[in-house]
PDB file as gemmi writes it, atoms N, CA and C in Angstrom:
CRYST1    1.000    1.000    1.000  90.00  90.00  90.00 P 1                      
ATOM      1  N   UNK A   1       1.900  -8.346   5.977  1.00  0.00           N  
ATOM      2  CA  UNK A   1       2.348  -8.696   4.654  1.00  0.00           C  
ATOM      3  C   UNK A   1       2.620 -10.204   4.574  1.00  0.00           C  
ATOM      4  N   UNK A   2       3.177 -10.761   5.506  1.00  0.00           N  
ATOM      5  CA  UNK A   2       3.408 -12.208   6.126  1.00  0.00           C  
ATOM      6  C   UNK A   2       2.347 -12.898   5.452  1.00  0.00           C  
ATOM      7  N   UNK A   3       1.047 -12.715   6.545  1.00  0.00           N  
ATOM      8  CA  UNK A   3      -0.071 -13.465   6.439  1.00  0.00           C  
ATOM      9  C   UNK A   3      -1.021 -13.277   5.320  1.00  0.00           C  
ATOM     10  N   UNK A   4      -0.368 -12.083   3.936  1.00  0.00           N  
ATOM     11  CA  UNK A   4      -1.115 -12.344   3.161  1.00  0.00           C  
ATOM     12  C   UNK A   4      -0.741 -12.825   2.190  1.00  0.00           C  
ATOM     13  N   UNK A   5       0.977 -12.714   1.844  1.00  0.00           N  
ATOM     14  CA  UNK A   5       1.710 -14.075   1.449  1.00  0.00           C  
ATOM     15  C   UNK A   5       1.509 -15.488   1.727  1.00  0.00           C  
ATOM     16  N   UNK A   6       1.347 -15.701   2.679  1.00  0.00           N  
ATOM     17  CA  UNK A   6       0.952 -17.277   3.174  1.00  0.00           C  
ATOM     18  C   UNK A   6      -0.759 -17.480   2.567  1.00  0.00           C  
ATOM     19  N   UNK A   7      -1.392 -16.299   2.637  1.00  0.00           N  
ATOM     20  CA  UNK A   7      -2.757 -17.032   2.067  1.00  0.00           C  
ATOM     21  C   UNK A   7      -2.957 -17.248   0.737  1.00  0.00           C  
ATOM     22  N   UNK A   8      -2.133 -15.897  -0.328  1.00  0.00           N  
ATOM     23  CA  UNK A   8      -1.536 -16.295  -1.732  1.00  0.00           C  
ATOM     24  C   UNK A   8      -1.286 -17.800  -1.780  1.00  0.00           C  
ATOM     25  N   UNK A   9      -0.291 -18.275  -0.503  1.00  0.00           N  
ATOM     26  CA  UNK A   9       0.136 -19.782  -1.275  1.00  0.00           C  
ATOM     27  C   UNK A   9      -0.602 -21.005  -1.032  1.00  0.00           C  
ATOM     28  N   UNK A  10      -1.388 -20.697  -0.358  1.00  0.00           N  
ATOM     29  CA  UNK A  10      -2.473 -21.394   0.455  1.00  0.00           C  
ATOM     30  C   UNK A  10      -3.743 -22.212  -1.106  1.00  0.00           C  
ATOM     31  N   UNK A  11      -4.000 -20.555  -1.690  1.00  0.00           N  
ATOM     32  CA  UNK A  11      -4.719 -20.723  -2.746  1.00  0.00           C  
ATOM     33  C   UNK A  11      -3.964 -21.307  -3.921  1.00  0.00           C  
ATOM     34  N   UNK A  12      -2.938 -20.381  -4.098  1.00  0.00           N  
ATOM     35  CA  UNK A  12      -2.666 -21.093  -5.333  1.00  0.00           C  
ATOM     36  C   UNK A  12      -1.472 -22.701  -5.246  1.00  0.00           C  
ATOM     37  N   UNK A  13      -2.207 -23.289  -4.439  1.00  0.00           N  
ATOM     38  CA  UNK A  13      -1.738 -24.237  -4.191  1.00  0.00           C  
ATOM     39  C   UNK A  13      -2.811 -25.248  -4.871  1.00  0.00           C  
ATOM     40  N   UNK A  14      -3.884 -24.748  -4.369  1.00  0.00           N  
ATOM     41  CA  UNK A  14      -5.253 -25.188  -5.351  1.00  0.00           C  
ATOM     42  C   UNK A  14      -5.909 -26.657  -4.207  1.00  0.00           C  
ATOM     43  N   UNK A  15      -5.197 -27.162  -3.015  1.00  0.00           N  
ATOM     44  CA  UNK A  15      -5.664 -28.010  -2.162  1.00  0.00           C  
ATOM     45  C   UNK A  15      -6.009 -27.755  -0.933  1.00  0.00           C  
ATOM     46  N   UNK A  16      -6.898 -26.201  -0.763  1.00  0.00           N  
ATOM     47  CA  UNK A  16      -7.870 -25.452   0.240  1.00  0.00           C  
ATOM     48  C   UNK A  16      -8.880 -25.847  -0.467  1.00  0.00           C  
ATOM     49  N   UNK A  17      -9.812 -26.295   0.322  1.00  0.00           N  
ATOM     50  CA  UNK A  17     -11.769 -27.054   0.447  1.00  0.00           C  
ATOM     51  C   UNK A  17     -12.129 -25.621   0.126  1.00  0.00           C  
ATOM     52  N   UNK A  18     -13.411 -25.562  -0.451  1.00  0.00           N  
ATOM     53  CA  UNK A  18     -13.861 -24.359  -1.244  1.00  0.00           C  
ATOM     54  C   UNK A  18     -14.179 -23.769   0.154  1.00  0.00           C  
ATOM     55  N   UNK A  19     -14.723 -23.777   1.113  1.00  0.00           N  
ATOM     56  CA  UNK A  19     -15.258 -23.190   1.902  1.00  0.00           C  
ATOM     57  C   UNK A  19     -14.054 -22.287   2.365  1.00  0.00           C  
ATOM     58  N   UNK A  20     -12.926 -22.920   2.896  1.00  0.00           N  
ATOM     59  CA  UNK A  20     -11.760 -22.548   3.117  1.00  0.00           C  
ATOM     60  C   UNK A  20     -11.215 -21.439   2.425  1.00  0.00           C  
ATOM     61  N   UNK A  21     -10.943 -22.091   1.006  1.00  0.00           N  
ATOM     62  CA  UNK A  21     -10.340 -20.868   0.059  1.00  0.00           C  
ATOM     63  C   UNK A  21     -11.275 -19.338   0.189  1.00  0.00           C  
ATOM     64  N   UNK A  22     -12.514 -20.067   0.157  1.00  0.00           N  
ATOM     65  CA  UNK A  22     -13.429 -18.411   0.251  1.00  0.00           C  
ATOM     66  C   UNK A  22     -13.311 -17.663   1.213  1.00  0.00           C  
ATOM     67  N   UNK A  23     -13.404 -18.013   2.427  1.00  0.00           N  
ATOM     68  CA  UNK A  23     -12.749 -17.401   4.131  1.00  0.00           C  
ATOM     69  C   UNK A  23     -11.485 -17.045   3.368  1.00  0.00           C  
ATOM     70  N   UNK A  24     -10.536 -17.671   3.168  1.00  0.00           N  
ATOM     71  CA  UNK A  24      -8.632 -16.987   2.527  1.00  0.00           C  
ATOM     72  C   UNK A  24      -8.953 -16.202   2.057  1.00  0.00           C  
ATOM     73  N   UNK A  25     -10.089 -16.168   0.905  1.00  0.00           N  
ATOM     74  CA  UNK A  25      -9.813 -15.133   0.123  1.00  0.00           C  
ATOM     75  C   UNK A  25     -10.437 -13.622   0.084  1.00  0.00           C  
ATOM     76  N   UNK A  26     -10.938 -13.531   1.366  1.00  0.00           N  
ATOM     77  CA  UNK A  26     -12.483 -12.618   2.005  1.00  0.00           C  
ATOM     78  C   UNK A  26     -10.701 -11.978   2.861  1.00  0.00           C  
ATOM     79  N   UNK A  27     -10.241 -12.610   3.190  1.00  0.00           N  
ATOM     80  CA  UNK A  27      -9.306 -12.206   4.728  1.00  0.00           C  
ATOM     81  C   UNK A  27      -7.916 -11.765   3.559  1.00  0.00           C  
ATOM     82  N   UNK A  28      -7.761 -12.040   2.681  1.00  0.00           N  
ATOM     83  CA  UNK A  28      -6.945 -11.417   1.722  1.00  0.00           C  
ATOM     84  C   UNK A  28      -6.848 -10.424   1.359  1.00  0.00           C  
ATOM     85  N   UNK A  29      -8.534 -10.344   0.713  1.00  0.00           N  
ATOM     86  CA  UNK A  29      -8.886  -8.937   0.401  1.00  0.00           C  
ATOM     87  C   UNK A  29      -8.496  -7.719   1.121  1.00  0.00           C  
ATOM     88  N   UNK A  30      -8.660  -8.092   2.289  1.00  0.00           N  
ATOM     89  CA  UNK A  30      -9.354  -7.158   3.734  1.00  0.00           C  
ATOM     90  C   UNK A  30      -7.706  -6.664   3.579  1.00  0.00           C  
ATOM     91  N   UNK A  31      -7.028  -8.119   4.057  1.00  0.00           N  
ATOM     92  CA  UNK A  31      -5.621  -7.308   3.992  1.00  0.00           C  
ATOM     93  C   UNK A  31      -4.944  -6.656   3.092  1.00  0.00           C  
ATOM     94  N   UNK A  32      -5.439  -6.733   1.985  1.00  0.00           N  
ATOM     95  CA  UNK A  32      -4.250  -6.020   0.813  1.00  0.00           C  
ATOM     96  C   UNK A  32      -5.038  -4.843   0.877  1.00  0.00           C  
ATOM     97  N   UNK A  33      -6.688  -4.321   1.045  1.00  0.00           N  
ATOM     98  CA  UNK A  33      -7.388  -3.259   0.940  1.00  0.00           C  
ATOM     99  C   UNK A  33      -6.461  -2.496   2.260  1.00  0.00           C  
ATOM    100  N   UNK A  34      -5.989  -3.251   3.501  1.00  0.00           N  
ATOM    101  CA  UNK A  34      -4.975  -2.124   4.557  1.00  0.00           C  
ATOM    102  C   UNK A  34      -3.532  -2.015   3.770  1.00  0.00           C  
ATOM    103  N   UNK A  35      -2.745  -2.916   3.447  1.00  0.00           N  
ATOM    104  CA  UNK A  35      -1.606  -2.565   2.599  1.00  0.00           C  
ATOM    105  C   UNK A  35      -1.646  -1.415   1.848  1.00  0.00           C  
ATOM    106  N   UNK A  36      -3.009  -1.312   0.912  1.00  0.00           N  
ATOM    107  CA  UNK A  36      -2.931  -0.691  -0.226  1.00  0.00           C  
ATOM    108  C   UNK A  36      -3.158   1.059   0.733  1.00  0.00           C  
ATOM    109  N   UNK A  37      -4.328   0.845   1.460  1.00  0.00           N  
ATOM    110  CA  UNK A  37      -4.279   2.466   2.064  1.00  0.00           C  
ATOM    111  C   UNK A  37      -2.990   2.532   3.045  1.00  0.00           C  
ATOM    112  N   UNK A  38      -2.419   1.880   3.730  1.00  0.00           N  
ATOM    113  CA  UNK A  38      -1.087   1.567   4.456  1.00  0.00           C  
ATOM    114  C   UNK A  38       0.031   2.891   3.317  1.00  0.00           C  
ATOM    115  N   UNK A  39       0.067   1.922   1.905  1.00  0.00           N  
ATOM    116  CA  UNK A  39       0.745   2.586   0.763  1.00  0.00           C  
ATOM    117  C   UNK A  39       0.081   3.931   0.455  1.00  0.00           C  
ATOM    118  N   UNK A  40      -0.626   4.324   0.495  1.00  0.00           N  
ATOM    119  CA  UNK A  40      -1.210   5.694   0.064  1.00  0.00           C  
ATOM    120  C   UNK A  40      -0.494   6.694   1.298  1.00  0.00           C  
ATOM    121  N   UNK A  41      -0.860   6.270   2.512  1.00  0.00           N  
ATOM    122  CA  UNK A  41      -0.505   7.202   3.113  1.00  0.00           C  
ATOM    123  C   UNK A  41       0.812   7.526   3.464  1.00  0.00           C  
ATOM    124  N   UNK A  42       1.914   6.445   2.976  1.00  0.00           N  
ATOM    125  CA  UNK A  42       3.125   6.970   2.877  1.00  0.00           C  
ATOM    126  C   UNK A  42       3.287   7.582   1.942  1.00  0.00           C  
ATOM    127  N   UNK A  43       2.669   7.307   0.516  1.00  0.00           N  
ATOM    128  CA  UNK A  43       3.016   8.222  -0.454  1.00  0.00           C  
ATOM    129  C   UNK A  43       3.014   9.641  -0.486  1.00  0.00           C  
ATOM    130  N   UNK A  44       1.717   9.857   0.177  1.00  0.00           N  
ATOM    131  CA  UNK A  44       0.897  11.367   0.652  1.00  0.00           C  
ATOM    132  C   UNK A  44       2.118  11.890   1.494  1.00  0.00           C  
ATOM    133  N   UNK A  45       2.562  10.912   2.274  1.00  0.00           N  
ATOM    134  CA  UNK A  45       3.918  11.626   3.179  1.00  0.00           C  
ATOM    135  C   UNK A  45       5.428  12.203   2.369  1.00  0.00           C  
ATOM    136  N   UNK A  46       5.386  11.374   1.415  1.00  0.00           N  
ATOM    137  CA  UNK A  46       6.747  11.346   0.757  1.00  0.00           C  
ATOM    138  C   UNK A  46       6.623  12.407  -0.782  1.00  0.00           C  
ATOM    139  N   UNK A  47       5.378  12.673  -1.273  1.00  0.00           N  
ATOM    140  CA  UNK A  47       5.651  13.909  -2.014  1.00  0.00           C  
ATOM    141  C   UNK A  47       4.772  15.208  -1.159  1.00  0.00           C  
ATOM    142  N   UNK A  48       4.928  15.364   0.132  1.00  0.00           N  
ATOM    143  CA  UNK A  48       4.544  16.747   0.497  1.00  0.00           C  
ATOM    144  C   UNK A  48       6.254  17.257   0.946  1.00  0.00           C  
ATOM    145  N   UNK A  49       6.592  18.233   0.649  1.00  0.00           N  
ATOM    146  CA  UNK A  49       7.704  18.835   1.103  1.00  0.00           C  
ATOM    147  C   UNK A  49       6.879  20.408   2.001  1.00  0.00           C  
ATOM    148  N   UNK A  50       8.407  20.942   2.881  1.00  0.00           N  
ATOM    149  CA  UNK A  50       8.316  22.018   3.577  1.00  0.00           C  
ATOM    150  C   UNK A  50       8.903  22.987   3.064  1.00  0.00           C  
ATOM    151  N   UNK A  51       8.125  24.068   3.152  1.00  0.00           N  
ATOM    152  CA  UNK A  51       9.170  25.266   2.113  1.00  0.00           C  
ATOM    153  C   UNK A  51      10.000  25.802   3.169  1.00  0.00           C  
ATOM    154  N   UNK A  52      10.699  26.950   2.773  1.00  0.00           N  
ATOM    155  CA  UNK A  52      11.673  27.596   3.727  1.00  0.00           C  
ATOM    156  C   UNK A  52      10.714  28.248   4.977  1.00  0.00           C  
ATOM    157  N   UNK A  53       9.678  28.845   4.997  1.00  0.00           N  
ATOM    158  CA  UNK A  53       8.559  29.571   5.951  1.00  0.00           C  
ATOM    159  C   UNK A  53       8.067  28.520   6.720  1.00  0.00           C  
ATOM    160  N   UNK A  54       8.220  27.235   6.359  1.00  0.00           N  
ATOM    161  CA  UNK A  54       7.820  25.815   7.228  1.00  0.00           C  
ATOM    162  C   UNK A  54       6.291  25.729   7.060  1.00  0.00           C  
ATOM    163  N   UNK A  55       5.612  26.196   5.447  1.00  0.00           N  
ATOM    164  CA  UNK A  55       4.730  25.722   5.376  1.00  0.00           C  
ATOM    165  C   UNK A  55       4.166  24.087   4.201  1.00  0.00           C  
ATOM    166  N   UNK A  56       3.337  23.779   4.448  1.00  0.00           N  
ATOM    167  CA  UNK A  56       3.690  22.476   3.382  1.00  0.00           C  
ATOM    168  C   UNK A  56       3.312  22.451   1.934  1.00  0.00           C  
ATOM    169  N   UNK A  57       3.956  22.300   1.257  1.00  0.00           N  
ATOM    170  CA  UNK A  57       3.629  22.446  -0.157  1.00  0.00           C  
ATOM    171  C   UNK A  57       3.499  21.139  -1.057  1.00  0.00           C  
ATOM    172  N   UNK A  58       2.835  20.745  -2.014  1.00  0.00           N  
ATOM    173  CA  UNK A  58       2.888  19.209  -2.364  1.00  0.00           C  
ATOM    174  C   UNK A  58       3.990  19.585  -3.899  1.00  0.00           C  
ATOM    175  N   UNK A  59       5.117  18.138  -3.654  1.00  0.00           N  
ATOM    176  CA  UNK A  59       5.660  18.198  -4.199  1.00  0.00           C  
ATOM    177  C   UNK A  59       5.298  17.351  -5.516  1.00  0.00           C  
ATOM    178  N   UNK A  60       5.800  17.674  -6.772  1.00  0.00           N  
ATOM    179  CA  UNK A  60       5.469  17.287  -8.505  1.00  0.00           C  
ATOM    180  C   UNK A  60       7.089  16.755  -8.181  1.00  0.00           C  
ATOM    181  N   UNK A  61       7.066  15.322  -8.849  1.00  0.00           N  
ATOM    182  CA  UNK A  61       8.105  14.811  -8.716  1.00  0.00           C  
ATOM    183  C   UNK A  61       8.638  14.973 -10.100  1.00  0.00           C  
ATOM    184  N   UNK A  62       7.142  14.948 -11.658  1.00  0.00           N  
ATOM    185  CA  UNK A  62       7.425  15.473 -12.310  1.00  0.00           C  
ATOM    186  C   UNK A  62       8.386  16.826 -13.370  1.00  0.00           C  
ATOM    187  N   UNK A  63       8.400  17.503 -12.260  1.00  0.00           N  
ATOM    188  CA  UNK A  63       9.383  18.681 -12.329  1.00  0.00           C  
ATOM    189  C   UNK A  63      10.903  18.386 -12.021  1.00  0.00           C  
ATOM    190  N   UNK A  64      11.220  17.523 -11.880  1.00  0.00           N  
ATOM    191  CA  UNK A  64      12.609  17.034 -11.634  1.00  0.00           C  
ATOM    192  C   UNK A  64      13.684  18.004 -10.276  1.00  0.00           C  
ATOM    193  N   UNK A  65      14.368  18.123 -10.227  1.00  0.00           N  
ATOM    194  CA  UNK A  65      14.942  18.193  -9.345  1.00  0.00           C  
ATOM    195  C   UNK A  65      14.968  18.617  -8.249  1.00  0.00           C  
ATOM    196  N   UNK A  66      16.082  19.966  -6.936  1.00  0.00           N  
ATOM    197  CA  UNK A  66      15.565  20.501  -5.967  1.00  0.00           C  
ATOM    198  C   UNK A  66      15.088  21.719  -6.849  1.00  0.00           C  
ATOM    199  N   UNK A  67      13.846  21.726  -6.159  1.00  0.00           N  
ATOM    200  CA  UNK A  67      13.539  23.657  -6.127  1.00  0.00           C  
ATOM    201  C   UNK A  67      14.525  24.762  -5.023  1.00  0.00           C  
ATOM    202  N   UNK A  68      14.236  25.441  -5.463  1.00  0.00           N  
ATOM    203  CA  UNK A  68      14.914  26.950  -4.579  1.00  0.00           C  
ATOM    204  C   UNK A  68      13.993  27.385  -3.994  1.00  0.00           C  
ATOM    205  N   UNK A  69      12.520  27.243  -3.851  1.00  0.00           N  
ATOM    206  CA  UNK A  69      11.310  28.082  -3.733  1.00  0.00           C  
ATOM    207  C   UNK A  69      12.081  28.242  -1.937  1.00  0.00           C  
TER     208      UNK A  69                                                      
END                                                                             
């Protein structure tokens, strides 16, 4: 997350040589494309719940509160 903050400021600093900025911004990509699946797969973690039988069920956060199931 570090190093893709630092390349954000790198660019929009606007005094990276074009060649430069394009390498930053190829190695940016790359990293926010792992952040972003990084973020998916916690999400996938954080709405599956376990029912009482300990099997997994996906949780609707929509539905508001605890279930009883």
């Amino acid at each position: 997350m570090q190093s893709l903050e630092e390349i954000v400021q790198k660019l929009e600093s606007g005094e990276v040589p074009l060649e430069e900025a394009i390498t930053l911004y190829k190695k940016g990509m790359e990293l926010s494309s792992f952040c972003h699946s990084k973020l998916q797969d916690a999400e996938k973690q954080l709405i599956s719940i376990i029912d009482r039988d300990g099997n997994e069920k996906a949780f609707d956060p929509t539905k508001g509160g605890n279930s009883n199931a």
